[in-house]
C-alpha positions in Angstrom: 78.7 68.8 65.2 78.9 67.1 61.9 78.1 70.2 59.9 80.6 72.2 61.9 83.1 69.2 61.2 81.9 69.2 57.4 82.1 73.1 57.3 86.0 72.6 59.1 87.1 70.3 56.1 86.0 72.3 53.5 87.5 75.6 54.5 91.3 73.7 55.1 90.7 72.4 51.5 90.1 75.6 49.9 93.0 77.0 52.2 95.3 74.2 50.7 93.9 74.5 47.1 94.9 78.3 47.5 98.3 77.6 48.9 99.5 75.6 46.3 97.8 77.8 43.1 100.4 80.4 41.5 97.5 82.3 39.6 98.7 85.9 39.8 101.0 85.7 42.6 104.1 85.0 41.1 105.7 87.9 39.1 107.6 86.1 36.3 110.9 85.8 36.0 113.1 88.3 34.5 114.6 87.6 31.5 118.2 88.0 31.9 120.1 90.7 29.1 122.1 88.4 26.3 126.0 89.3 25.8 124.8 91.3 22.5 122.5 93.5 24.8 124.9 93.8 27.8 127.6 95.2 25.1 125.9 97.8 22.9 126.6 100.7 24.8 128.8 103.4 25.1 132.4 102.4 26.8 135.2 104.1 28.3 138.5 102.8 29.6 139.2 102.2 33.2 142.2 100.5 32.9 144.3 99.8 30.0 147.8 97.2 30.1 150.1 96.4 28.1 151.7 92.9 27.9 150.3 93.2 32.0 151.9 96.5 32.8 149.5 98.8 33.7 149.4 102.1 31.6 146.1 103.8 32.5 143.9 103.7 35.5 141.2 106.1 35.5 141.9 106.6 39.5 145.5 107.1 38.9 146.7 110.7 38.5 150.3 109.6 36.6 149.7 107.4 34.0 152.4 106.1 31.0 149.8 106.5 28.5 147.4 108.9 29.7 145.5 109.3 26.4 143.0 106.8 27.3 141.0 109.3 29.6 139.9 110.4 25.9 139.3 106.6 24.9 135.9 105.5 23.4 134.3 102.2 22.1 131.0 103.1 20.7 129.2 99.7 20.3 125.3 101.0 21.0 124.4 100.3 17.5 123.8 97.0 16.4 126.1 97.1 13.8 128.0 100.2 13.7 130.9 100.9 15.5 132.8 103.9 16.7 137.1 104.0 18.3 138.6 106.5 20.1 141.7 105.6 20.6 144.4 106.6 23.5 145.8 108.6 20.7 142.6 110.9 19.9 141.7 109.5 16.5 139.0 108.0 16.1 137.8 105.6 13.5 134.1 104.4 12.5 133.1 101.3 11.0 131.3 97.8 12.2 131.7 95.1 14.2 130.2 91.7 15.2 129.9 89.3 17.9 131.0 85.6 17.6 128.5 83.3 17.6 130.2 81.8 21.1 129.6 85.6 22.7 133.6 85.0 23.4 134.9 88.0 20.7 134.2 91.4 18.9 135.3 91.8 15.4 135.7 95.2 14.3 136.0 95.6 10.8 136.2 98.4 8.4 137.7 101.0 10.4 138.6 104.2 8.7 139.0 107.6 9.2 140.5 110.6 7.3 143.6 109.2 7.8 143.2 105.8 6.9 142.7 102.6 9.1 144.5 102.1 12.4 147.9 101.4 12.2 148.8 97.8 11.4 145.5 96.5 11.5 143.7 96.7 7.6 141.0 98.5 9.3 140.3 95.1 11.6 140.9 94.7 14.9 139.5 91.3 17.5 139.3 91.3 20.9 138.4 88.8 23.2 136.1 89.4 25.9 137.2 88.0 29.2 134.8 87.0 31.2 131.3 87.8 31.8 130.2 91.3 30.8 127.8 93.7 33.4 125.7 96.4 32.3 128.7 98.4 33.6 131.8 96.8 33.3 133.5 94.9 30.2 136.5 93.1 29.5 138.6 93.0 26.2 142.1 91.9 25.0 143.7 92.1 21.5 143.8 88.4 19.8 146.7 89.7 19.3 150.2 91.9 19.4 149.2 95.8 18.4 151.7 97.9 16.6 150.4 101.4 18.3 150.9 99.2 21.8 154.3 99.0 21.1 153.9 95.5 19.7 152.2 94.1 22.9 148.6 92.8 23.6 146.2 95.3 25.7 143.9 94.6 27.9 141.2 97.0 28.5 138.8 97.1 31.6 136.0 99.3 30.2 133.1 100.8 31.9 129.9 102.7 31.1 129.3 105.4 31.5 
């Protein structure tokens, strides 16, 4: 009986040893994208406001402004940067992401016909909230002249 008692123990203490061991059975954890990951792609606009009034919604079939169906931020190098604005032109230059993940600097925009209007070839947004894979937020830091003076808000999505 005392062997069978003996035997008993030892198999509940390999059981329990087993139990509490991770070797191999745990996948690791996966590493979540960073702000500068989740942003170099491709966007388009889904919605675009100005000063809160909305001007474009990709579901919508009247729109004020409905050149941003032909809008295009181009962020899927890690540098290099490419507009298409509402208006058809676009403009190529670079941009940057604040150390705080909280704005994009685009900066030496140009195209044949010069930098976008108003803005020395620089334009800042603000990214409002917390990007996706798919969706990102941006408004202009500040007023912008082709806006009609007023900040826009873009919800932009990818593809």
């Amino acid at each position: 009986m005392k062997i069978f008692q003996g035997l008993f123990i030892c198999l509940l203490s390999a059981q329990l040893l087993s139990c509490g061991s991770s070797s191999g059975s745990d996948p690791a954890p996966t590493p979540q994208p960073t702000v500068s990951q989740l942003i170099s792609k491709t966007w388009s606009a889904n919605t675009a406001t100005w000063d809160g009034v909305t001007q474009y919604a990709k579901s919508s079939t009247t729109n004020l402004v409905s050149g941003y169906a032909q809008f295009k931020l181009d962020l899927s190098s890690t540098t290099a940067a490419s507009l298409t604005e509402f208006d058809g032109r676009k403009f190529t230059g670079t941009y940057s992401l604040s150390a705080d993940n909280k704005k994009i600097t685009m900066s030496g925009l140009t195209s044949s016909e010069g930098a976008p209007s108003g803005t020395n070839g620089t334009l800042e947004f603000n990214i409002v909230g917390t990007p996706s894979s798919s969706a990102l937020s941006l408004e202009t830091t500040t007023t912008y002249i082709k806006a009609s003076n007023k900040k826009v808000s873009l919800t932009l999505i990818n593809p």
